[in-house]
C-alpha positions in Angstrom: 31.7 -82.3 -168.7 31.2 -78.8 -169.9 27.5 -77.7 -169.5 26.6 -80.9 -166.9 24.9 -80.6 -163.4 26.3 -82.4 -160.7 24.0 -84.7 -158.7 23.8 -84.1 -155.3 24.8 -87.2 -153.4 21.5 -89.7 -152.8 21.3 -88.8 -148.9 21.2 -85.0 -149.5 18.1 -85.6 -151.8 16.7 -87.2 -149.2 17.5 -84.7 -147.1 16.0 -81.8 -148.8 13.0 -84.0 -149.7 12.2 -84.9 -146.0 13.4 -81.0 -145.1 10.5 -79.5 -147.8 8.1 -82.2 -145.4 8.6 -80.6 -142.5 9.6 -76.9 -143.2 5.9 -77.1 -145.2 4.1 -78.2 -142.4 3.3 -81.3 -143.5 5.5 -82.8 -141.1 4.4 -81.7 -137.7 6.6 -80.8 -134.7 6.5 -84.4 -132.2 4.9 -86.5 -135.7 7.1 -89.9 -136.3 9.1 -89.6 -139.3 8.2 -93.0 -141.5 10.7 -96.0 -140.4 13.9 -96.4 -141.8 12.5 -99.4 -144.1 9.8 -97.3 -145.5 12.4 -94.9 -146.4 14.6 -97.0 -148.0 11.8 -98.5 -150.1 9.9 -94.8 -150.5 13.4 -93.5 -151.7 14.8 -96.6 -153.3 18.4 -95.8 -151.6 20.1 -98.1 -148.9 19.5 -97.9 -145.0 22.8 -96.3 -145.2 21.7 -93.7 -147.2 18.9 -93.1 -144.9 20.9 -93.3 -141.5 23.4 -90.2 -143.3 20.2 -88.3 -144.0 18.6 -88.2 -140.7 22.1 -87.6 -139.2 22.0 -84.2 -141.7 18.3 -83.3 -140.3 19.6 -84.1 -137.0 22.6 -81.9 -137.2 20.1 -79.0 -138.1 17.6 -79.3 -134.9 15.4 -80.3 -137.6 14.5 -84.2 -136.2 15.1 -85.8 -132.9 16.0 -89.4 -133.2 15.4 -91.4 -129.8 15.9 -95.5 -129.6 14.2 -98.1 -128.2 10.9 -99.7 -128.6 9.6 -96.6 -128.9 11.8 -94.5 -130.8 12.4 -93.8 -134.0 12.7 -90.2 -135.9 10.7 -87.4 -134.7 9.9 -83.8 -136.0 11.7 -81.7 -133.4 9.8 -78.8 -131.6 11.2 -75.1 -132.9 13.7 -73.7 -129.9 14.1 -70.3 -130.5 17.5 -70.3 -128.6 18.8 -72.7 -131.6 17.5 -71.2 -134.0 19.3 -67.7 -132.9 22.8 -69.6 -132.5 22.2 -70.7 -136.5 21.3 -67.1 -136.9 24.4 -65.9 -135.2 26.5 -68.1 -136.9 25.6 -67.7 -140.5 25.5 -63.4 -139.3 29.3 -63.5 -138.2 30.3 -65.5 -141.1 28.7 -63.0 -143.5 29.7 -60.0 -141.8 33.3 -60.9 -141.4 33.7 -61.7 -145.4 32.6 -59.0 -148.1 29.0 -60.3 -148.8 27.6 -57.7 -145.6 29.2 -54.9 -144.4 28.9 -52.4 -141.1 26.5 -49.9 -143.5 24.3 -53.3 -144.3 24.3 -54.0 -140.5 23.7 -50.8 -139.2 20.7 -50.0 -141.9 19.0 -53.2 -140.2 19.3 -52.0 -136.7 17.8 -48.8 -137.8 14.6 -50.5 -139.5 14.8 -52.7 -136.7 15.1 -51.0 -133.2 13.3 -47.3 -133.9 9.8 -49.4 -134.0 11.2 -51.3 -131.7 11.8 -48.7 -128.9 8.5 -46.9 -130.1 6.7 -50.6 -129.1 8.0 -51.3 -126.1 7.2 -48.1 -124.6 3.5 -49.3 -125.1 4.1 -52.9 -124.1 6.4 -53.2 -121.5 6.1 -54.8 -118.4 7.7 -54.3 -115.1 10.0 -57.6 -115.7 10.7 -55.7 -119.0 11.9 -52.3 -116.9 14.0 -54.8 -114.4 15.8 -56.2 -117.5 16.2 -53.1 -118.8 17.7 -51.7 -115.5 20.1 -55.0 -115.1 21.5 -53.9 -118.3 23.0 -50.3 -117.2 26.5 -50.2 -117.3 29.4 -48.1 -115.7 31.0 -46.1 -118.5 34.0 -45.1 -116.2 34.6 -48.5 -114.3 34.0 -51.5 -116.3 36.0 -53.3 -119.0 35.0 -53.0 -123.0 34.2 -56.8 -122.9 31.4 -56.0 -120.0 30.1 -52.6 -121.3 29.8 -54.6 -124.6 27.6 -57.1 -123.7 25.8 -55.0 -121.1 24.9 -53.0 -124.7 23.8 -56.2 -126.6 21.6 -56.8 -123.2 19.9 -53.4 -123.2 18.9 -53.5 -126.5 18.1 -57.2 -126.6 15.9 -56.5 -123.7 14.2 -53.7 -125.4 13.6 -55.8 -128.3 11.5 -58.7 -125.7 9.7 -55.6 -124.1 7.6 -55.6 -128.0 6.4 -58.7 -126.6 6.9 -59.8 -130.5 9.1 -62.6 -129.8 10.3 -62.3 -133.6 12.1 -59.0 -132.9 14.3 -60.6 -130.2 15.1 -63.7 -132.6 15.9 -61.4 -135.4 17.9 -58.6 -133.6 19.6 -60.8 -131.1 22.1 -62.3 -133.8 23.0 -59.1 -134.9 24.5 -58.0 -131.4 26.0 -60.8 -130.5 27.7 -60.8 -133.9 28.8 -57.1 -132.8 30.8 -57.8 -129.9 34.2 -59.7 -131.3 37.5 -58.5 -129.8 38.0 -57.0 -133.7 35.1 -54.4 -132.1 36.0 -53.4 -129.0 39.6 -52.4 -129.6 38.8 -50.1 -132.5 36.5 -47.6 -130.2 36.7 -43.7 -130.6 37.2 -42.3 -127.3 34.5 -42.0 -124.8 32.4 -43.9 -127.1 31.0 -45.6 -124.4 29.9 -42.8 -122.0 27.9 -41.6 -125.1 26.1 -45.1 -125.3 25.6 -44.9 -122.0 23.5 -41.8 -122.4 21.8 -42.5 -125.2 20.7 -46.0 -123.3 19.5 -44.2 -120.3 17.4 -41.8 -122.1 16.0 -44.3 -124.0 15.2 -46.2 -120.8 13.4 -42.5 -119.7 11.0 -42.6 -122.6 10.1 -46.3 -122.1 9.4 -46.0 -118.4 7.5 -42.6 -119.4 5.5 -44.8 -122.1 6.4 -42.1 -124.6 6.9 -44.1 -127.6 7.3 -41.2 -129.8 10.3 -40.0 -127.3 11.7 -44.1 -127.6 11.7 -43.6 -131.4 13.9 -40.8 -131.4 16.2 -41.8 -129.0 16.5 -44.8 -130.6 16.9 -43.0 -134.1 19.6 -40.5 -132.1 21.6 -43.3 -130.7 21.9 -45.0 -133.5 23.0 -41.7 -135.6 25.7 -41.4 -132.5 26.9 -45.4 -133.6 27.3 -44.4 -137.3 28.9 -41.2 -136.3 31.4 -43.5 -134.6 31.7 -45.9 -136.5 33.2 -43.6 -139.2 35.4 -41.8 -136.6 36.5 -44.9 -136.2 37.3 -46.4 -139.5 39.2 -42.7 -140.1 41.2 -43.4 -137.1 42.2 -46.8 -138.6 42.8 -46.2 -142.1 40.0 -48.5 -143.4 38.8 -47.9 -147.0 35.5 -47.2 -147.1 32.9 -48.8 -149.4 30.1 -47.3 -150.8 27.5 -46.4 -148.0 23.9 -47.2 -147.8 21.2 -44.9 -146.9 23.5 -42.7 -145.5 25.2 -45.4 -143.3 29.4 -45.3 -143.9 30.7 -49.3 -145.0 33.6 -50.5 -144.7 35.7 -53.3 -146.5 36.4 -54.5 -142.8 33.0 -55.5 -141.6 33.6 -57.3 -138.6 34.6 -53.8 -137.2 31.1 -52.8 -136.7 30.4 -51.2 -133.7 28.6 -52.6 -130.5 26.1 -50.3 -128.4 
């Protein structure tokens, strides 16, 4: 009928009801969800009902269910590593339809990895500097797959060196979301012997503790990605879309490149 909402089906409400509870805080991570029973007479919907909405909650690392005497439905503990696979996930579907393109992408890894760099020249540690080292890679000898994720390494390991565990959960999507076979076979050449100077100089500035000097190598690597990322899209006859801040788009976002 013209004008009329749709209900959501009854275990989706209940769903989102017991979703508020614990994204709120009023559910605590470990804290027994109320038995099945209460639920069905809380909710007034059938056990049924109940089973489909805790197997929703489930699905979304959101509850634990264990059986038993003891068991029941618990509030599951946040895992970071799950919580970057939903980010991941949702990130590539986005960037590979027209909702986010390469100039949306790239403008975040600017606001993102300049502080970034400039932080971890402050904060590292020496396990930060061994990470940092592990992710070097040979611009004349290995494969695009390798030097791709060796890239996504670096700066994921530059990102843990804030010692702000947020900026690894928020960055690491993005570069793992940058390292499709649609990337890797559209790259200008010796693309990758530039990365590969830009990383080393900015591993220079964090071993110096010159965060200024991080910044801007940070900032000039990531000019040297845009730079190639429109070389690129010129080499490939891709239509451009409007750019933001600066930062060339493209109606083929899943092109975006890694480094």
């Amino acid at each position: 009928m013209t004008g009329s909402t749709v209900r959501p089906p009854a275990y989706q409400m209940l769903a989102d009801e017991l979703r508020t509870e614990i994204t709120s805080g009023r559910l605590r991570p470990g804290q027994r969800l109320p038995p099945e029973p209460e639920l069905c007479i809380r909710s007034g919907v059938s056990r049924s009902t109940v089973r489909e909405a805790l197997r929703l909650l489930a699905s979304q690392h959101l509850i634990v269910t264990t059986r038993g005497v003891t068991g029941g439905s618990f509030v599951a503990h946040p895992d970071a590593a799950q919580i970057c696979e939903g980010l991941t996930t949702g990130l590539t579907l986005l960037t590979n339809s027209a909702a986010v393109g390469v100039a949306d992408v790239l403008e975040l890894r600017i606001a993102l990895e300049v502080p970034a760099a400039s932080m971890a020249a402050h904060r590292r540690t020496d396990t930060d500097v061994a990470l940092l080292h592990a992710a070097m890679f040979d611009a004349t000898g290995d494969d695009d797959a390798s030097m791709c994720a060796a890239a996504a390494a670096f700066h994921a390991a530059v990102c843990k060196a804030t010692r702000n565990p947020l900026f690894e959960l928020v960055t690491r999507p993005v570069y793992d979301a940058s390292c499709g076979d649609e990337v890797i076979h559209h790259l200008p050449e010796g693309y990758w012997a530039e990365v590969d100077r830009d990383h080393r100089e900015l591993l220079a500035r964090i071993l110096a503790r010159d965060a200024e000097g991080a910044a801007t190598a940070a900032r000039t690597h990531l000019d040297h990605v845009i730079e190639a990322n429109r070389l690129s899209l010129e080499l490939n006859g891709d239509h451009q879309r409007p750019a933001a801040a600066g930062v060339p788009g493209s109606e083929h976002p899943s092109r975006q490149l890694a480094g």
